[in-house]
C-alpha positions as CSV (number, residue, x, y, z in Angstrom):
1,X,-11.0,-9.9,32.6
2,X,-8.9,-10.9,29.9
3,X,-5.7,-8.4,28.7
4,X,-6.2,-5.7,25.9
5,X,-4.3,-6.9,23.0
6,X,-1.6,-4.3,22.5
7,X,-1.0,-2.9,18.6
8,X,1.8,-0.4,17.5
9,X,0.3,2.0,14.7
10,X,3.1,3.6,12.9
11,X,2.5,6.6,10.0
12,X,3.7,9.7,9.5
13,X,0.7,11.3,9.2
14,X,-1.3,12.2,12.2
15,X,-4.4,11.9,10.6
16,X,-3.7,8.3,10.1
17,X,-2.9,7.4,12.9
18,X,-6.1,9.4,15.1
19,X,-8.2,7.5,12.6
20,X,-6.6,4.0,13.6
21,X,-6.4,5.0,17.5
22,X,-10.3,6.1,17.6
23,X,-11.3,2.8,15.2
24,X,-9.0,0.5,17.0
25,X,-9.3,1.5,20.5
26,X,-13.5,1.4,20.3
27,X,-13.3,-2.3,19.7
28,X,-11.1,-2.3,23.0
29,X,-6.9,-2.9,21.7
30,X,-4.5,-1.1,23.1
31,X,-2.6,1.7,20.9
32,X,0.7,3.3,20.8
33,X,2.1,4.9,17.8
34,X,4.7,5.9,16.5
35,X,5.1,8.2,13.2
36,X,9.2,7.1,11.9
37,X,11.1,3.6,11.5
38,X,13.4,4.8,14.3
39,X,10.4,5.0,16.6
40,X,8.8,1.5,15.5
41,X,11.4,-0.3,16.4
42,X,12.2,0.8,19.6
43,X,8.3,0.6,20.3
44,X,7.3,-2.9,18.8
45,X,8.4,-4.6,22.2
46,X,5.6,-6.7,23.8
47,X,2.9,-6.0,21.3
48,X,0.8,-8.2,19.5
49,X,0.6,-6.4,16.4
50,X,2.3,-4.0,14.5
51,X,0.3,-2.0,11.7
52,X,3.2,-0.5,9.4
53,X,3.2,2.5,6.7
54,X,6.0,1.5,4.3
55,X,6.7,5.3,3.2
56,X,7.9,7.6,5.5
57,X,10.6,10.6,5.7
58,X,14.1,8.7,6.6
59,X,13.9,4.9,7.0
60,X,11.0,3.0,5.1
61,X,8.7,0.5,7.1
62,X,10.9,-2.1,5.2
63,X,13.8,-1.3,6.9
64,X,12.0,-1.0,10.1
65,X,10.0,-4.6,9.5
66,X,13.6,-6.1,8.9
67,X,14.5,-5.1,12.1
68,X,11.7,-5.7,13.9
69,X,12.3,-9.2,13.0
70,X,15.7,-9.0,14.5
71,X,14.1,-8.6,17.6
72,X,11.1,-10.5,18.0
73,X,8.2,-12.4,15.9
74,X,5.6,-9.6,16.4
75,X,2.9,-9.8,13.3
76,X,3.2,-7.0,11.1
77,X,0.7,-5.8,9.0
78,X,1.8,-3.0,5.8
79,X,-0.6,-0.3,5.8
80,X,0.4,2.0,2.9
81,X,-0.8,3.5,-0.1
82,X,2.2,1.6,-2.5
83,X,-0.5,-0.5,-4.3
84,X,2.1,-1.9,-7.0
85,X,2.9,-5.4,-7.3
86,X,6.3,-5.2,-6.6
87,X,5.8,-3.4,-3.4
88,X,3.9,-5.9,-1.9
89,X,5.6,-9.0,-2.8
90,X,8.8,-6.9,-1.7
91,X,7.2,-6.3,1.8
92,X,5.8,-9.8,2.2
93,X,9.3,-11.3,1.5
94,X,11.2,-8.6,3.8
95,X,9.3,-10.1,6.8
96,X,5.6,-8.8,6.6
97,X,2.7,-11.0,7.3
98,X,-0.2,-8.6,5.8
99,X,-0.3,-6.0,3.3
100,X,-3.6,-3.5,3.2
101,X,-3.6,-0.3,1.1
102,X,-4.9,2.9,1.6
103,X,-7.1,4.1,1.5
104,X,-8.6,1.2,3.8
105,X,-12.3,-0.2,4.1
106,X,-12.5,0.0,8.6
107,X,-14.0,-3.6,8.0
108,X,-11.9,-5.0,6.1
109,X,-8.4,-3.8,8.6
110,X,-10.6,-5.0,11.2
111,X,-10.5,-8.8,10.0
């Protein structure tokens, strides 16, 4: 039996992240979450992906994505309701790999 791919889920708001935890963990990945950039970090370890609100009370999921990436190569994927231009492109050249907005189509995070 092959191993559950792990994914970090981190938001600040609870709600978020039950909704990612029940949608996620029914098509069998592993979750942990975290809800702040401190948290994140420490966390993002040994996972395969890490799905990451950008806007959050004390560090932003920028700062936490640029030092994520001092650590390891983990995917990251923005999740975040900062649908302006300049917020993507900034998160995509800070070390990001994805970028989805909220609110989020289950189908289309899923891909």
């Amino acid at each position: 039996m092959a191993e559950k791919q792990k994914i970090l889920v981190v938001d600040d708001e609870p709600e978020i992240r039950e909704v990612l935890q029940m949608m996620l963990s029914s098509e069998g990945y592993e979750i942990t979450e975290a809800c702040n950039a401190q948290e994140a970090v420490e966390k993002a370890s040994g996972k395969d992906l890490v799905i990451l609100d950008i806007m959050m009370p004390g560090e932003s999921g920028i700062a936490a994505c640029t030092k994520i990436r001092e650590k390891n190569n983990v995917p990251i994927l923005f999740l975040t309701c900062c649908d302006e231009e300049e917020a993507i492109v900034r998160g995509l050249e800070d070390g990001g790999d994805d970028y989805l907005t909220k609110p989020f189509r289950s189908r289309v995070l899923l891909s």
